[in-house]
C-alpha positions in Angstrom: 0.0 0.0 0.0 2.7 2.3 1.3 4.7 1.4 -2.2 1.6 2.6 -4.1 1.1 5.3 -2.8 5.3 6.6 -3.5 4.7 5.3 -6.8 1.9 7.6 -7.2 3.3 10.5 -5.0 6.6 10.8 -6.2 5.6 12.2 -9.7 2.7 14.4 -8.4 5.2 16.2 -5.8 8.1 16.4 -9.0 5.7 17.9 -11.2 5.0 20.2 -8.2 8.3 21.0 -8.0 8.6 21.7 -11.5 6.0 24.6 -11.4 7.4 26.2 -8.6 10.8 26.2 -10.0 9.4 28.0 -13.7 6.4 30.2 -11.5 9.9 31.1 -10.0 12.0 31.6 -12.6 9.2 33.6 -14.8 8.3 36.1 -11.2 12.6 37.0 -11.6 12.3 37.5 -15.0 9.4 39.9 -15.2 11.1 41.6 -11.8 14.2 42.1 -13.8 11.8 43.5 -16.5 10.4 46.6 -14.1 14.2 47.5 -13.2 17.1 48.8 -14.3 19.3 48.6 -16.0 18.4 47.9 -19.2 20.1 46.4 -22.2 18.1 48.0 -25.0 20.8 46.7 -27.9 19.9 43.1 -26.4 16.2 43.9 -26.9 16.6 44.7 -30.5 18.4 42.2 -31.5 16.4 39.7 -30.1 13.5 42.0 -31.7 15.5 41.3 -35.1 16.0 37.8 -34.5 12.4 36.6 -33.3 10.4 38.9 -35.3 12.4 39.5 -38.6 13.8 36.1 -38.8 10.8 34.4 -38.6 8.4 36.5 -41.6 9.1 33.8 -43.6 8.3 30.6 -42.0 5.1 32.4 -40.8 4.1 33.7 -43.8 4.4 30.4 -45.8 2.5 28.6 -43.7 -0.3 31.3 -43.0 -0.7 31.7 -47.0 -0.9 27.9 -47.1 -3.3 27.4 -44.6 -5.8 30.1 -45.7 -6.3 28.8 -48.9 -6.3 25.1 -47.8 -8.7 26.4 -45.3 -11.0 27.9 -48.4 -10.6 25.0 -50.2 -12.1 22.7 -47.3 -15.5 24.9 -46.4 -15.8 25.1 -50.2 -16.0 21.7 -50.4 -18.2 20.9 -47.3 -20.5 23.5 -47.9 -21.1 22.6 -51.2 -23.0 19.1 -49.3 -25.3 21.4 -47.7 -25.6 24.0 -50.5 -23.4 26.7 -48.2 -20.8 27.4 -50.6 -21.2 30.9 -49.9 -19.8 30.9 -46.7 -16.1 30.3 -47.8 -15.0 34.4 -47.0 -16.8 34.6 -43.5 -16.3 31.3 -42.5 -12.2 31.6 -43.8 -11.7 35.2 -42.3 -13.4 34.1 -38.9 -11.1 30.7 -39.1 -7.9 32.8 -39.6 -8.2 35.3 -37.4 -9.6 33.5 -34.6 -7.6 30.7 -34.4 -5.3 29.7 -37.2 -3.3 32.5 -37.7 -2.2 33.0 -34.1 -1.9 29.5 -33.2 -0.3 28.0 -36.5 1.6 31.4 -36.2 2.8 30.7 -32.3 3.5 27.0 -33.1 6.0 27.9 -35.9 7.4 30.8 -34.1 7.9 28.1 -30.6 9.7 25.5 -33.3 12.0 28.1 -34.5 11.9 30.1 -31.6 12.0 28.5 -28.3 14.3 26.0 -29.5 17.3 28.2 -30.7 17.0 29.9 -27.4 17.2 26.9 -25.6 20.3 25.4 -27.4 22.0 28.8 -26.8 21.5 29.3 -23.3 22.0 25.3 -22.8 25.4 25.9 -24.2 26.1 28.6 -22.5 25.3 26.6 -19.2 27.6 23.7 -20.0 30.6 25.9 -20.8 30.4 28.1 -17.9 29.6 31.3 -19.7 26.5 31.9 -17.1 28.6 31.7 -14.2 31.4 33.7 -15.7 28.4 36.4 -16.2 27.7 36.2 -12.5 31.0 36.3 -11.5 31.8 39.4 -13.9 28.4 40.8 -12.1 26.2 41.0 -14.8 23.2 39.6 -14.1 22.4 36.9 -16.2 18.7 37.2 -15.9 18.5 41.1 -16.9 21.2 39.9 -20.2 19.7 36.9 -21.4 16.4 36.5 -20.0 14.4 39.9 -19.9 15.2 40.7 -23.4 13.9 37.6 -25.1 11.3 37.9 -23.0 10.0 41.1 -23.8 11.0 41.0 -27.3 9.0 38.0 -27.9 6.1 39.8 -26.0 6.5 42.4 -28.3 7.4 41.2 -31.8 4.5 37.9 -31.5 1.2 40.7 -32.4 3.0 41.9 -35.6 3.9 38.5 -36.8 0.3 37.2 -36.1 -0.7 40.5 -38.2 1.2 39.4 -40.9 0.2 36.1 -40.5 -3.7 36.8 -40.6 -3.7 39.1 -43.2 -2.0 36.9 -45.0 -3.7 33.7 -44.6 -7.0 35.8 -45.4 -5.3 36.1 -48.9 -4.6 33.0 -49.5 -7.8 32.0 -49.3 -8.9 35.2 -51.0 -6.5 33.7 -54.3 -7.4 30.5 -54.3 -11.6 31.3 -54.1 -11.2 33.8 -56.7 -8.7 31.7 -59.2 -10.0 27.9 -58.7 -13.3 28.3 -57.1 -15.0 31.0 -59.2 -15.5 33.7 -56.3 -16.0 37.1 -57.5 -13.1 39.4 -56.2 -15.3 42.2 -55.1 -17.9 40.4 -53.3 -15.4 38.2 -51.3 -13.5 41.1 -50.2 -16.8 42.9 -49.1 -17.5 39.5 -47.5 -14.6 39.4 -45.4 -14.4 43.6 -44.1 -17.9 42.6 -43.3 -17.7 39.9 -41.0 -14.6 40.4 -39.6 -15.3 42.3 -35.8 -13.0 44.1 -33.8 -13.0 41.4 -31.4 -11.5 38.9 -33.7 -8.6 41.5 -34.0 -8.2 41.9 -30.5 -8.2 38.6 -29.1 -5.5 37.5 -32.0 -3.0 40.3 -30.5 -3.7 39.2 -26.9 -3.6 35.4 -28.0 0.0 36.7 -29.7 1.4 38.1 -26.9 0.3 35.3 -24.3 2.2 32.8 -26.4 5.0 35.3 -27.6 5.9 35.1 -23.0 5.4 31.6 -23.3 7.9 31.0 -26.2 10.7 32.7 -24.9 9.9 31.9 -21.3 9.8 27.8 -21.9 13.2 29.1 -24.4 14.9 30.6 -21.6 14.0 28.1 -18.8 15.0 25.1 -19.9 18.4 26.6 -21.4 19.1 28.4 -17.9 18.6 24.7 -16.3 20.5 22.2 -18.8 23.3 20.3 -17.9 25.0 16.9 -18.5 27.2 18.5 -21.8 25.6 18.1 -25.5 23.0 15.8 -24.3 21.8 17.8 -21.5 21.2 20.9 -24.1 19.6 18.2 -26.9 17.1 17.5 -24.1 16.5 21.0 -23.1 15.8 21.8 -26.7 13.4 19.2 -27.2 11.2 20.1 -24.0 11.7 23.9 -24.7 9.5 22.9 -27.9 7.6 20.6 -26.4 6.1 22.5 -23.3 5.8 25.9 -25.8 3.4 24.1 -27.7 1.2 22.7 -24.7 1.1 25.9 -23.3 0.1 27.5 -26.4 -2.7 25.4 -26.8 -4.2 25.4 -23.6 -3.4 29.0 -23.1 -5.3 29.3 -26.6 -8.5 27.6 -25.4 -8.9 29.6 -22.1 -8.5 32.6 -23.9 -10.9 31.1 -26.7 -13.6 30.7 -24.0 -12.7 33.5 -22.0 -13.5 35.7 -25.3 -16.3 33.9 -27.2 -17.6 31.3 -24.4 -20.6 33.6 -23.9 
């Protein structure tokens, strides 16, 4: 019975421990954040190197996913005769959901794992603890930037990425499907709502924090050489994207649950 119950306890009080040790690390971070000094060359090249960097890969897969996105409700509203429903239904889609997630997902792959590997290396060959002992505080140097510039950068890379998923489905409706131009773009301002917006930029920067923060933490805790930082890399990515999506569906029904 006692055995059971260690089997059982052991990974509930780790996990635990876990939490406490990130709700830690992130309450230092955002401290650092509110004081000086500040490194503002640090913030934009992070700004460069999150934001700038990743246009592409964002963009790709946003123009992609629109007008696969189009393609799909054409095709299943044409069973019920709802054909018509491709520019609302493909705006709404994009904006709500596909554009900041599918955005956030490909921004966490690219993202949290290059910060990762670069403060996991940094850990293993002492360059942290030469930082301390040089008295620069290695969570105002490294950590506070990426944070904030991820905060930052995530709402215009969303932008990009629903404005341009909404034209990928706006080509592919009016070259394959027979969509007049016009109408689908009067279509689309139309049922498109401020709320949709606004809810994609808080959405952004929600996932932008937890990008860099899941980046940062498990790079500032790697050790055991190139194996340590391989690992570190791989649950930097892999805790970005759970947290994305849960923090996605609370703030999906937080917004539209009503």
């Amino acid at each position: 019975m006692i055995a059971a119950l260690v089997a059982i306890g052991a990974p509930v009080l780790a996990a635990l421990a876990s939490i406490g040790r990130l709700t830690r690390f992130a309450v230092t971070a955002l401290s650092r954040l509110l004081q000086p000094p500040w490194y503002p060359a640090q913030l934009a090249q992070q700004m460069l190197v999150i934001g700038w960097l990743s246009l592409p890969v964002v963009g790709l897969t946003a123009i992609f996913t629109g007008s696969a996105l189009a393609q799909q409700i054409f095709i299943g509203g044409s069973r019920f005769n709802a054909a018509s429903t491709v520019p609302a239904v493909t705006v709404i889609g994009v904006v709500r959901e596909l554009g900041p997630v599918l955005g956030g997902l490909m921004v966490a792959g690219r993202v949290a794992s290059a910060m990762a590997a670069e403060l996991g290396t940094m850990r293993v060959t002492e360059q942290i603890d030469a930082l301390v002992t040089l008295r620069t505080d290695p969570f105002r140097w490294l950590v506070a930037p990426r944070i904030l510039a991820a905060v930052l950068v995530m709402p215009f890379l969303v932008l990009v990425s629903n404005a341009l998923g909404v034209m990928g489905g706006w080509l592919l409706a009016t070259q394959r499907l027979g969509f007049n131009s016009a109408q689908y773009l009067a279509t689309t301002q139309r049922y498109l709502e401020v709320d949709d917006v606004v809810s994609s930029l808080v959405k952004a920067g929600v996932f932008g924090f937890f990008i860099a923060l899941m980046g940062c933490y498990h790079g500032y805790h790697s050790g055991g050489g190139a194996a340590g930082v391989g690992r570190a890399t791989t649950n930097a990515v892999v805790s970005s994207f759970i947290l994305i999506l849960l923090s996605n569906l609370i703030i999906t029904v937080i917004v539209f649950g009503s």
